[in-house]
C-alpha positions as CSV (number, residue, x, y, z in Angstrom):
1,X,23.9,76.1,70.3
2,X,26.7,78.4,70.9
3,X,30.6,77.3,70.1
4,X,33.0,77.9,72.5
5,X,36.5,77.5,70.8
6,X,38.3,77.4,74.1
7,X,36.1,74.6,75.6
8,X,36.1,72.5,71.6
9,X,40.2,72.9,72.1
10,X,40.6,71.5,75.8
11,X,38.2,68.6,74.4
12,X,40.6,68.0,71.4
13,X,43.1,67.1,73.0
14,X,41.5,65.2,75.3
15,X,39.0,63.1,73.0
16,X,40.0,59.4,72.8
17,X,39.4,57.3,69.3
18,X,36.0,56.0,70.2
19,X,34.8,59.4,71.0
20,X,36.5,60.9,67.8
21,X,34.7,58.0,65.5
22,X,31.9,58.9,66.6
23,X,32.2,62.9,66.4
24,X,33.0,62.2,62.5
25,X,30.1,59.8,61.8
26,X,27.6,62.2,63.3
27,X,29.3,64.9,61.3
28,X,28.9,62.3,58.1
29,X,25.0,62.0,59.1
30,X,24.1,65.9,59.1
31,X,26.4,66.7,56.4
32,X,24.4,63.6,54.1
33,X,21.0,65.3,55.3
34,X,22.3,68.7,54.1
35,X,20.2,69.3,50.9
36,X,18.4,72.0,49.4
37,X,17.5,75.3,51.7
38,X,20.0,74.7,55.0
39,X,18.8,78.0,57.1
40,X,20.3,81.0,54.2
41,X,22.3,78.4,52.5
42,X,21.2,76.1,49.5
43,X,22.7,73.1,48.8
44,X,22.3,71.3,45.5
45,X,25.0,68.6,45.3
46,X,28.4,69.4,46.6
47,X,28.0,73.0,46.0
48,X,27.1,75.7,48.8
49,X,24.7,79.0,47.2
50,X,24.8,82.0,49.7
51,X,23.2,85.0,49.1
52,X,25.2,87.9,48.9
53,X,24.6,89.1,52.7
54,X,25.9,89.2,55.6
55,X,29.5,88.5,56.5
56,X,31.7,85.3,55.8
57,X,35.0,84.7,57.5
58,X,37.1,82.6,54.9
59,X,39.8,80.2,56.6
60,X,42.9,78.9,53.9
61,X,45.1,75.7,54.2
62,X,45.5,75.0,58.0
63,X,47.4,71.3,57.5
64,X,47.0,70.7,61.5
65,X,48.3,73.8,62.5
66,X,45.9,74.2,66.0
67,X,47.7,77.3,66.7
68,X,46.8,79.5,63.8
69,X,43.2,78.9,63.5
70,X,42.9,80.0,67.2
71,X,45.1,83.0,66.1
72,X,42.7,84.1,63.6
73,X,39.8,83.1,66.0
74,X,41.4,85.2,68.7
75,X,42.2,88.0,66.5
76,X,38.9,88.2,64.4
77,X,36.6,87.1,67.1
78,X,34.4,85.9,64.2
79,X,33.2,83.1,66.7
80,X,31.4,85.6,68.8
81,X,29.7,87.4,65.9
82,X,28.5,83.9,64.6
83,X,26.7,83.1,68.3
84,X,25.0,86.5,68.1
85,X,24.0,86.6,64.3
86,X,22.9,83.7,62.2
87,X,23.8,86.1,58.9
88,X,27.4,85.4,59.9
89,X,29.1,82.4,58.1
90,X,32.5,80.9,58.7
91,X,33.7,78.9,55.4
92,X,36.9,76.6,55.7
93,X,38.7,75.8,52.2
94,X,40.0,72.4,53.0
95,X,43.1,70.7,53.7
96,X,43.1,70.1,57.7
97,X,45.4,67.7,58.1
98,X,48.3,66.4,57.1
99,X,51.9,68.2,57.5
100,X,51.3,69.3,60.8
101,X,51.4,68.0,64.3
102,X,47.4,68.6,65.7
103,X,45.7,66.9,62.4
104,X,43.5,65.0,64.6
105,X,42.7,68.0,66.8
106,X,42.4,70.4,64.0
107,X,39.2,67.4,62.4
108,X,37.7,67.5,65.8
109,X,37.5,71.8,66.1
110,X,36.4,71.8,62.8
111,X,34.0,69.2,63.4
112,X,32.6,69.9,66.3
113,X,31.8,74.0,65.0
114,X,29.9,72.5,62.3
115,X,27.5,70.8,64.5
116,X,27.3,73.6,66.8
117,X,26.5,75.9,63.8
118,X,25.2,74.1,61.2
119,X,23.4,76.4,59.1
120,X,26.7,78.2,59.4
121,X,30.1,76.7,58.9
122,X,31.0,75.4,55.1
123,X,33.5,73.1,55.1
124,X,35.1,72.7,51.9
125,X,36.9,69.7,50.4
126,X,40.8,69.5,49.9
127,X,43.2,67.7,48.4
128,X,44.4,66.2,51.5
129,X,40.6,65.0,51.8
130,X,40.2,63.6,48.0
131,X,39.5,60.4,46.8
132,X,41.3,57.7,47.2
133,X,42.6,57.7,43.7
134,X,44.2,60.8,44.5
135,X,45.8,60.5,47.9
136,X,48.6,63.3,48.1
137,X,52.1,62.8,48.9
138,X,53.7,62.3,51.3
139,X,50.9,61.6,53.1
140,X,51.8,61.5,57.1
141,X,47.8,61.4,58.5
142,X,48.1,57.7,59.1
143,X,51.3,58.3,61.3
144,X,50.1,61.4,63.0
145,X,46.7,59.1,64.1
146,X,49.3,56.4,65.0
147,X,50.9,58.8,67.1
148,X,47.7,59.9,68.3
149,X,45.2,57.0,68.9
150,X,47.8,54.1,69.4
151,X,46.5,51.0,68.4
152,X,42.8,52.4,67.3
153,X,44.7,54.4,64.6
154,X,43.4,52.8,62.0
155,X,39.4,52.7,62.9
156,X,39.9,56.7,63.4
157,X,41.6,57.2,60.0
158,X,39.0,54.8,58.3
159,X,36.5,56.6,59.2
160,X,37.7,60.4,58.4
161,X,38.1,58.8,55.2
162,X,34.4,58.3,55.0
163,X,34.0,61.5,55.9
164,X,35.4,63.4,52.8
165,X,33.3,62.6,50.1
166,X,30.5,64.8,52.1
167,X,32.7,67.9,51.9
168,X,31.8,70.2,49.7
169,X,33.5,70.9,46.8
170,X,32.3,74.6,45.9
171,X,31.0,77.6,47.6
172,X,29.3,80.0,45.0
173,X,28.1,83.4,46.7
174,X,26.1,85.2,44.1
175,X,27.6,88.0,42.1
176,X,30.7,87.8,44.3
177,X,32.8,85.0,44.6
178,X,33.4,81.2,43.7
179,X,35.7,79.3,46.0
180,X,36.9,76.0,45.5
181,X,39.9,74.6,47.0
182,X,42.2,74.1,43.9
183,X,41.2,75.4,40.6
184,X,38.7,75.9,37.9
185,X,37.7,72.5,35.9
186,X,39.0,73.3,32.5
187,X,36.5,71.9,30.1
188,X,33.5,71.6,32.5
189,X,30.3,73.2,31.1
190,X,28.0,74.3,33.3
191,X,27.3,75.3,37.2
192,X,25.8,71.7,37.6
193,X,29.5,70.0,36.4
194,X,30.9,71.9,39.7
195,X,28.0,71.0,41.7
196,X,27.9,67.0,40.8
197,X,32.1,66.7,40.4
198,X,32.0,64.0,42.7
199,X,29.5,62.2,40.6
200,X,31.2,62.2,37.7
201,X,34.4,61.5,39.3
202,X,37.1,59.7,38.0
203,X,35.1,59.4,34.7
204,X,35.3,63.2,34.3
205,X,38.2,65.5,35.7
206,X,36.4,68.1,37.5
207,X,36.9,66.7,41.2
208,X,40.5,66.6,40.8
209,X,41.3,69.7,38.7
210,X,39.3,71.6,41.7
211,X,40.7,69.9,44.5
212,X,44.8,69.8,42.8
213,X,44.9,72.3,40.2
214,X,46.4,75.7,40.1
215,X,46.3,79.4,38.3
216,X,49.4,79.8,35.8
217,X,50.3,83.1,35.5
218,X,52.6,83.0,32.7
219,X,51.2,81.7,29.6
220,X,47.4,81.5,28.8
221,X,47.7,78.1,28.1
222,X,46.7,75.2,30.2
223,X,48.8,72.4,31.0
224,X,49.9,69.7,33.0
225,X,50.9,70.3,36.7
226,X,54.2,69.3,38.3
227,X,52.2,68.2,41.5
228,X,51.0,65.2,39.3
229,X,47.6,65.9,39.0
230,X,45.3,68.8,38.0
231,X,46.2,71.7,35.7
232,X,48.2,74.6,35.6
233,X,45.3,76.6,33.9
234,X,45.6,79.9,32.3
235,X,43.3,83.4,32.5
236,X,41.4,82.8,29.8
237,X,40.0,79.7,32.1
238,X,39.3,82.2,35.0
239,X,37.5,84.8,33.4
240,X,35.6,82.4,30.9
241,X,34.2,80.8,34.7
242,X,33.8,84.0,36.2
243,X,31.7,85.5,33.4
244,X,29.6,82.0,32.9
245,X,29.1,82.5,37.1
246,X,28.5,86.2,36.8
247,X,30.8,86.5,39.9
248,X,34.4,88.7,40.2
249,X,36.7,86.7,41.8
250,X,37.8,82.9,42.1
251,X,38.7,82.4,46.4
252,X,40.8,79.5,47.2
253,X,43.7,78.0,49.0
254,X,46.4,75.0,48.1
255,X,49.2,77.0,47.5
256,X,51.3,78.2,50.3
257,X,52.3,81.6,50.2
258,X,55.4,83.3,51.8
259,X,52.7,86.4,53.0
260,X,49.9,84.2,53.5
261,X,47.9,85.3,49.8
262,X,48.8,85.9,46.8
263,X,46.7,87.1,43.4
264,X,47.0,85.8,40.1
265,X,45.0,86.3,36.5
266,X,44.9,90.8,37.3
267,X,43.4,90.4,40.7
268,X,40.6,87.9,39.6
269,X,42.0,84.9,42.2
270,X,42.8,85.1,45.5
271,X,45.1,82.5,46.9
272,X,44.5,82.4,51.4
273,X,46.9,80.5,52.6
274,X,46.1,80.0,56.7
275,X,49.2,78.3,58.6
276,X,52.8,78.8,59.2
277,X,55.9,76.9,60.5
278,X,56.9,73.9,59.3
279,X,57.3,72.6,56.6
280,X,56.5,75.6,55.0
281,X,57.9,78.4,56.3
282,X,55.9,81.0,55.5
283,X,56.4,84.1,56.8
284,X,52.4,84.8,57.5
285,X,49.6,83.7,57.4
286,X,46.2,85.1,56.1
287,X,42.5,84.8,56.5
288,X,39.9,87.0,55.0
289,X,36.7,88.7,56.8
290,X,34.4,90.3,54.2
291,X,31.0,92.0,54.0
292,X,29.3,89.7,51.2
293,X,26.6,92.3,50.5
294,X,29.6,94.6,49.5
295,X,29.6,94.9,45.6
296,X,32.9,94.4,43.6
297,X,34.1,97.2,41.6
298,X,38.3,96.4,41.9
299,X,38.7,93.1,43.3
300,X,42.0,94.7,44.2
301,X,40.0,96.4,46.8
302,X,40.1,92.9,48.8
303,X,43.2,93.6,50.3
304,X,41.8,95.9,52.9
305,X,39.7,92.9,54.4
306,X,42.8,90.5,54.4
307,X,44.1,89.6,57.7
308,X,47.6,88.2,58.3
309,X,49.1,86.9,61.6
């Protein structure tokens, strides 16, 4: 099935709450069914394996900012390679709505891509699409569906919230990169604590320290983090996970960023951050397009393949 961003848009603001209900439980029912070998993908819990081939277009933060994903589709044209190669994968790092106006419409692109590719868009989970434990704040979803639906608000934002817990929570691509949305789960042991976080969640910290935490850059200690959950965790975390992983660098998003990224730990995380305006006021955006069979040597050689807008 080919994905026509214009056509997905026009239907996004269109789509009524009945019609949106039902685009998220179908989403709920392939993303359940997703489990071991998905086309080139591998799924084992919430975690995402891709071999290191192909190319991958990696989408930051977009809190229900419409406008800059189809910036970056428009720019990238990513969409059309995807149509014409199934080696050509299009990974989202979470947090869709919330913040900005087009929450709703923002679920519903993303939604409806997945289901027109499958076996070729990742969606990752963000904080903004945690447990309900861990609900962020301020939280302005159920006032932006209000706005939205009308009355029905409340059966569309019910059932988004069943959604979440299908997200993933990791993409590993091997010898290459780890992406999670947040950060690195400080005293988690082994690939299969990233894979099963939301199994073990709240009775381990994993989920939330990937979903909430963030890199600290100036001490090597970890420690608690002003956004009241998660860690500020230190390089020593990073490069303990990255060895274990046997990948060079940690992707991820949750932070804005005043150029759109931003490294921390010597080049070893890359923060995307993929919206502007209000209320962040970032001057740029960013997205990254990269050749996964391309081999590491300076992860500071990234910054060629980052795109800002």
């Amino acid at each position: 099935m080919r994905a026509s961003f214009r056509q997905i848009v026009k239907e996004a603001f269109e789509t009524d709450c009945a019609s949106f209900t039902v685009l998220v439980n179908e989403t709920a029912r392939t993303l359940s069914k997703e489990n071991g070998k998905i086309g080139s993908l591998h799924v084992t819990g919430r975690l995402v394996e891709v071999q290191p081939e192909g190319k991958a277009l990696v989408i930051g933060d977009l809190h229900g900012d419409l406008e800059s994903l189809a910036d970056i589709f428009q720019k990238s044209r990513f969409l059309q390679k995807m149509n014409r190669d199934k080696g050509a994968f299009l990974i989202f790092l979470g947090d869709y709505g919330d913040r900005g106006a087009c929450s709703a419409e923002v679920y519903y692109t993303i939604l409806k891509l997945k289901l027109a590719l499958p076996e070729q868009v990742v969606l990752v989970r963000g904080n903004h699409e945690g447990p309900d434990d861990l609900k962020p704040s301020p939280h302005d979803l159920p006032a932006q569906f209000q706005k939205r639906f009308g009355k029905e608000w409340n059966e569309a934002y019910t059932t988004i919230h069943k959604l979440f817990p299908y997200l993933y929570s990791a993409v590993l691509v091997k010898e290459r990169y780890i992406m999670i949305h947040g950060g690195l789960p400080t005293d988690a042991k082994s690939i299969a604590d990233i894979a099963f976080a939301h199994a073990t969640h709240p009775r381990t910290t994993y989920l939330e320290e990937m979903l909430w935490s963030d890199p600290n850059d100036s001490s090597l200690e970890t420690c608690a983090s002003p956004r009241g959950a998660g860690k500020l965790f230190g390089q020593d975390v990073t490069e303990r996970w990255l060895e274990k992983l046997g990948v060079k660098v940690l992707i991820r998003g949750h932070e804005s960023c005043q150029e759109g990224f931003k490294f921390d730990h010597s080049c070893k995380i890359l923060t995307l951050f993929s919206r502007k305006g209000p209320p962040y006021f970032n001057a740029h955006g960013a997205y990254i397009e990269i050749d996964l069979a391309e081999k590491l040597g300076n992860t500071e050689q990234l910054v060629q393949h980052i795109r800002r807008f």
